[in-house]
PALOLO-771699 format. One line per 4 residues: number of its first residue (from 1); their letters; for each residue x, y, z of C-alpha. Coordinates in Angstrom, 1 decimal, m for minus. Each point is the difference from the previous one (the first is absolute). Layout:
% residues N
NUM	a	X Y Z | ...
% end
This chain:
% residues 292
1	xxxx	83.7 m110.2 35.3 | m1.6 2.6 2.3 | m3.9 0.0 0.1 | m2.4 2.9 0.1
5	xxxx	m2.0 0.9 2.7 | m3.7 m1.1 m1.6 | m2.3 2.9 1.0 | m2.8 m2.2 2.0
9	xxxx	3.0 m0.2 2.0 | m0.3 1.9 3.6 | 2.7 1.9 1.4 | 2.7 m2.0 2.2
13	xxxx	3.1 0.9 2.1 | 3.1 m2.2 0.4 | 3.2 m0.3 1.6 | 3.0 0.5 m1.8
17	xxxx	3.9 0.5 0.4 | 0.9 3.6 0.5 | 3.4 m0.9 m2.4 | m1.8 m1.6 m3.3
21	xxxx	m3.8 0.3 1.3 | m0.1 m4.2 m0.5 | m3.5 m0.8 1.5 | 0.7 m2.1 3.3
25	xxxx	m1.7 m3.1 0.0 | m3.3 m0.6 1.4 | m0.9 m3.3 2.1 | m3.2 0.1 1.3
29	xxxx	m0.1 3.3 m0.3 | 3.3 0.2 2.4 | 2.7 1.8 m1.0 | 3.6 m0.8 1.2
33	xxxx	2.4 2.5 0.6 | 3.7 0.5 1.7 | 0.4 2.0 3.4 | 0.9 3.9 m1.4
37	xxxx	m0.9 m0.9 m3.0 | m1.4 3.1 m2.4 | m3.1 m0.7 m2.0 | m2.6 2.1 m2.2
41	xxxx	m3.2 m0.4 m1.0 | m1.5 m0.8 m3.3 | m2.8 1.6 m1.0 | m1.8 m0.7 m2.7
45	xxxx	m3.7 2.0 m1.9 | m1.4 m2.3 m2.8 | m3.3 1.9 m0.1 | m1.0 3.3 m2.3
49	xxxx	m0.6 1.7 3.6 | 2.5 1.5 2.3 | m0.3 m1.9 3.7 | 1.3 0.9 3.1
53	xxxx	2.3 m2.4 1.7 | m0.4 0.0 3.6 | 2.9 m1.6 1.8 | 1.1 m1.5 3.7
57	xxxx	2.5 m1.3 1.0 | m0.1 m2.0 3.7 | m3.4 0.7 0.3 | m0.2 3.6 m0.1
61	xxxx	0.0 2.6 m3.4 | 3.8 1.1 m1.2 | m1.1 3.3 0.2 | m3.3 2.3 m0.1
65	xxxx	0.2 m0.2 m3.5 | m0.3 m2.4 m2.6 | 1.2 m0.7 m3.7 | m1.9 1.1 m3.5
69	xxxx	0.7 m2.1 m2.5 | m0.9 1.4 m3.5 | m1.4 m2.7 m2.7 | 2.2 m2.5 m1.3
73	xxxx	3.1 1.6 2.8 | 2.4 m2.3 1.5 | 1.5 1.6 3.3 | 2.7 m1.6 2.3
77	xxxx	m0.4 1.7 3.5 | 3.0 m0.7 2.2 | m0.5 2.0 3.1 | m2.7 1.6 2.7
81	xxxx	m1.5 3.3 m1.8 | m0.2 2.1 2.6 | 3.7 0.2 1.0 | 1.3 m1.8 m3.2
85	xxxx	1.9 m2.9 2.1 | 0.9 m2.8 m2.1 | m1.9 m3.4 0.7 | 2.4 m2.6 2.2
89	xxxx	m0.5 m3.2 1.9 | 1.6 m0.6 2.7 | m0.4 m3.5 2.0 | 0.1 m0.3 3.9
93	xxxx	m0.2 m3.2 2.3 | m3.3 m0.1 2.4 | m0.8 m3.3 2.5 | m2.2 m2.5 m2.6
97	xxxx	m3.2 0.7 3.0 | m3.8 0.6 m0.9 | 0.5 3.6 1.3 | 3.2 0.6 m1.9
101	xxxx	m2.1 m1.4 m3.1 | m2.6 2.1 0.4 | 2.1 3.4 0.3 | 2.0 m0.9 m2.9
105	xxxx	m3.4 m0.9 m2.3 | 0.2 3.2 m2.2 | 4.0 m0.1 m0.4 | 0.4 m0.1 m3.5
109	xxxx	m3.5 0.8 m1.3 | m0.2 1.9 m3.1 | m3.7 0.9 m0.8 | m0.6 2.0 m3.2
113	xxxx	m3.3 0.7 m1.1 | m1.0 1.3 m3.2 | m2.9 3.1 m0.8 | m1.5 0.9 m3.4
117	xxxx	m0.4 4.0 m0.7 | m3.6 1.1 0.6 | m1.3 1.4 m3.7 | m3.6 1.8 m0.1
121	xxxx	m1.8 m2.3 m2.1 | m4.0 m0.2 m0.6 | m0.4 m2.7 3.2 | 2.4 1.7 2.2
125	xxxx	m0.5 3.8 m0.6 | m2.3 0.6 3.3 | 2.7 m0.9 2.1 | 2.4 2.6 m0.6
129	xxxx	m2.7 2.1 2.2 | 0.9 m1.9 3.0 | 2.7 m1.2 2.1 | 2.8 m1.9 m1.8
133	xxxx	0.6 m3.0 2.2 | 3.1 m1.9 0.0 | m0.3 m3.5 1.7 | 3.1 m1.8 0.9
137	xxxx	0.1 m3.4 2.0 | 3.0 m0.1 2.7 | 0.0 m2.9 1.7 | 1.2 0.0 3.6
141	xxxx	1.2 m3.0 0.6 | 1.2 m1.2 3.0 | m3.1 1.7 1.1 | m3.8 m1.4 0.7
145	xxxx	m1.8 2.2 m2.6 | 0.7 1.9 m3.0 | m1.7 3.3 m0.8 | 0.1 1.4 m3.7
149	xxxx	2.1 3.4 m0.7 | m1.8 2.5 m1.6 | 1.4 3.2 m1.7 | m1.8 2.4 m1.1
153	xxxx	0.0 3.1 m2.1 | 2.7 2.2 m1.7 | 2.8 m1.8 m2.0 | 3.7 1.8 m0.9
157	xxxx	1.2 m2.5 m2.4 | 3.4 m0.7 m1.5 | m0.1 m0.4 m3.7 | 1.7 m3.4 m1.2
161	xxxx	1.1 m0.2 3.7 | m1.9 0.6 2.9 | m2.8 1.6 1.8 | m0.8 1.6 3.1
165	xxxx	m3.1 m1.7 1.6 | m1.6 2.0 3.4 | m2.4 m1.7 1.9 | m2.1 m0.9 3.1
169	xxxx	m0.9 m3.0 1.7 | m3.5 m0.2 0.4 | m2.4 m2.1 2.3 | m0.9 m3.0 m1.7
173	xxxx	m1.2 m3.4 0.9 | 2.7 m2.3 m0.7 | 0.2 m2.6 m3.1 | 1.4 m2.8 1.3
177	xxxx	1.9 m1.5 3.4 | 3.1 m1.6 0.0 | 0.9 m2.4 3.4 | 3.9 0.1 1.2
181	xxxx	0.0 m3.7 0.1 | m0.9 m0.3 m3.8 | 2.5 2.9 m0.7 | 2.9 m2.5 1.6
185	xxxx	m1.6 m3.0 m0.9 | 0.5 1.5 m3.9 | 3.6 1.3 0.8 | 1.1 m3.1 1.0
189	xxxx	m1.7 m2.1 m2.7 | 1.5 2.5 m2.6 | 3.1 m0.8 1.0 | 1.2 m4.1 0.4
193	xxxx	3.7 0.7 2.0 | m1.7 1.6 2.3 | 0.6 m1.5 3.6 | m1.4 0.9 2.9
197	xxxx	2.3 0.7 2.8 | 2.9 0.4 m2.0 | 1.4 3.0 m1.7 | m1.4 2.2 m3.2
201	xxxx	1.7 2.2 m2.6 | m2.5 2.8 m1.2 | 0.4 3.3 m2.0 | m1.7 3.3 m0.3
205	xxxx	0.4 2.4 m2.9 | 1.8 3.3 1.2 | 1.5 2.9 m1.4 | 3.8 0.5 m1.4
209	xxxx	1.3 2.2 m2.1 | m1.5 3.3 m1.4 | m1.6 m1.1 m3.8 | 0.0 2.4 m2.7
213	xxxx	m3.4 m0.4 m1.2 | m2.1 3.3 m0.8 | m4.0 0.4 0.7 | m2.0 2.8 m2.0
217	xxxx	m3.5 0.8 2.0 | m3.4 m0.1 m2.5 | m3.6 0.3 0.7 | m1.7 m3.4 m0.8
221	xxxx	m3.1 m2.2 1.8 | m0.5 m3.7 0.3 | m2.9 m2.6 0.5 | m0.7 m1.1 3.6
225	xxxx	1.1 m3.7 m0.6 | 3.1 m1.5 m0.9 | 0.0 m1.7 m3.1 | 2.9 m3.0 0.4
229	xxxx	2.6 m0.2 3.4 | 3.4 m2.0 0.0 | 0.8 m1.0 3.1 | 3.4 m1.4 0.8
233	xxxx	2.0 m1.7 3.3 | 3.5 1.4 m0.4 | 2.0 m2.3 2.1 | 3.8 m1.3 0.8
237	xxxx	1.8 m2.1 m2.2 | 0.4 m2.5 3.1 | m4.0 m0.5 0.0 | m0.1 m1.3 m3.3
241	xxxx	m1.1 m3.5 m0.4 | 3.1 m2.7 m0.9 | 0.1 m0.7 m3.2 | 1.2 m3.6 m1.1
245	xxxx	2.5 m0.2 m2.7 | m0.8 m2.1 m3.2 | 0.9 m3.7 1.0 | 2.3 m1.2 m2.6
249	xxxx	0.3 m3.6 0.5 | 2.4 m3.0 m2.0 | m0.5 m3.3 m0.1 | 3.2 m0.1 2.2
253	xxxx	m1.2 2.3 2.4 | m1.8 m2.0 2.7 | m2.2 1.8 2.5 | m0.6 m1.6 3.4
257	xxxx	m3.4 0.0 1.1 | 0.4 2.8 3.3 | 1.5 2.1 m3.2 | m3.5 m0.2 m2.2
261	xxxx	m2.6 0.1 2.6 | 2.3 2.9 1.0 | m0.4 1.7 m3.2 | m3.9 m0.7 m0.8
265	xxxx	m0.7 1.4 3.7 | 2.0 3.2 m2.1 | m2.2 m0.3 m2.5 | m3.5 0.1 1.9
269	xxxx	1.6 3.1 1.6 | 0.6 1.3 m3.4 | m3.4 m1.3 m1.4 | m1.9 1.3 3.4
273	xxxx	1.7 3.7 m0.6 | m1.3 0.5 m3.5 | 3.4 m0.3 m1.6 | m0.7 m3.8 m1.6
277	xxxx	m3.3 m0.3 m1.7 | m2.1 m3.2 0.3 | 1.6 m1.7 m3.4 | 3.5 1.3 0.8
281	xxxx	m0.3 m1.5 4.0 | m1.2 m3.4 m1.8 | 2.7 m0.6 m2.3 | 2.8 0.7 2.4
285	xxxx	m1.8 m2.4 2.9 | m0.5 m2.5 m2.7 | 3.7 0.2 m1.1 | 1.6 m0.1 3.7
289	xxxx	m2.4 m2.9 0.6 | 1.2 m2.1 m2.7 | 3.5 0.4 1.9 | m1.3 m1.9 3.0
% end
């Protein structure tokens, strides 16, 4: 039976199939995908307030505008809003090298970060005299720092759909630094097939073929801090982890002992990717043990 969003609940995006909108599995908070494979995204407003929904994809914004959603609204995006491109990943083969790594660290990426509306109430009222102040966090990794995106002023927004955000950059003292060796060092422990020196499959969402979707423009405005993000790793089917079958075992089916340590080193792979939990890692070790 299908449950109901509670309304404590704060908006969230998804990735589904573009044929019967399934939700893709999330491992991690990966995301597994084929190469030119078409997706959409789910998205979803619990609250009693519209929100804005602003989205990137491979580190940078699908568009210069973003998404409304109205209360309660469920909206499946499937392509770039500007130019109305359907969303595609397509995979590509790059050397498995620490410089490689890093120009490959926001392939995939799907940021979407979620903004209340902005209503006059008895605490907020003297604002609306001054500058509305967007502040968006874009992270620029492979880079040393990361400076904070402000947008500022007017708003043409989509009702239901999107909106039309203009802004400036303005000089700011940065929130926080990032080193590249902690950017690689967290791409390659995200990741356990990764092997240095040998080769890498990777995938970047790009545009196919024109969507049909339709954007009406409204007037709205929105507070200056997101209230809830998802933020995914869309990556190759080929990256995800190896799963181990169940191990069905008769009392006339004799494993040798290569064969189980074999599959418990499977299993610590398994347990170490987040797939097995503790209890489930314990019984299986305990069971292939008992075969030795």
């Amino acid at each position: 039976m299908a449950k109901i969003a509670n309304s404590t609940t704060k908006p969230g995006a998804w990735v589904v199939n573009s044929k019967d909108r399934g939700r893709k599995s999330i491992k991690s908070g990966k995301v597994y995908l084929t190469d030119s494979e078409e997706f959409e995204i789910e998205l979803f407003n619990p609250l009693t307030e519209c929100v804005l929904a602003d989205i990137k994809l491979n580190g940078q914004s699908i568009s210069k505008t973003g998404l409304v959603l109205k209360p309660g609204q469920r909206f499946y995006l499937d392509c770039f809003i500007d130019d109305k491109k359907k969303f595609v990943f397509n995979t590509y083969e790059v050397e498995a090298t620490l410089e490689s790594i890093s120009a490959i660290s926001n392939n995939g990426k799907l940021e979407v970060y979620f903004y209340k509306e902005s209503v006059v109430s008895i605490n907020n009222w003297r604002d609306r005299f001054n500058t509305v102040i967007i502040e968006r966090y874009y992270p620029t990794y492979p880079y040393w720092t990361t400076t904070p995106y402000y947008g500022t002023g007017s708003y043409n927004i989509y009702s239901g759909t999107t909106t039309n955000i203009v802004g400036t950059t303005l000089n700011t003292n940065s929130t926080g630094s990032y080193t590249l060796g902690d950017n690689l060092m967290n791409q390659l422990n995200s990741t356990s097939n990764i092997q240095i020196g040998g080769s890498l499959e990777t995938g970047r969402v790009e545009k196919g073929n024109n969507s049909k979707q339709q954007f009406k423009e409204i007037d709205m405005e929105f507070d200056k801090y997101h209230i809830s993000s998802t933020i995914l790793e869309l990556l190759p089917e080929s990256r995800k982890p190896v799963e181990l079958k169940n191990v069905k075992t008769k009392q006339s089916q004799l494993l040798s002992s290569d064969e189980v340590i074999e599959l418990i080193k499977k299993l610590g792979e398994l347990h170490s990717a987040g797939i097995l939990t503790d209890d489930e890692f314990s019984e299986k070790k305990k069971e292939l043990l008992s075969k030795l």
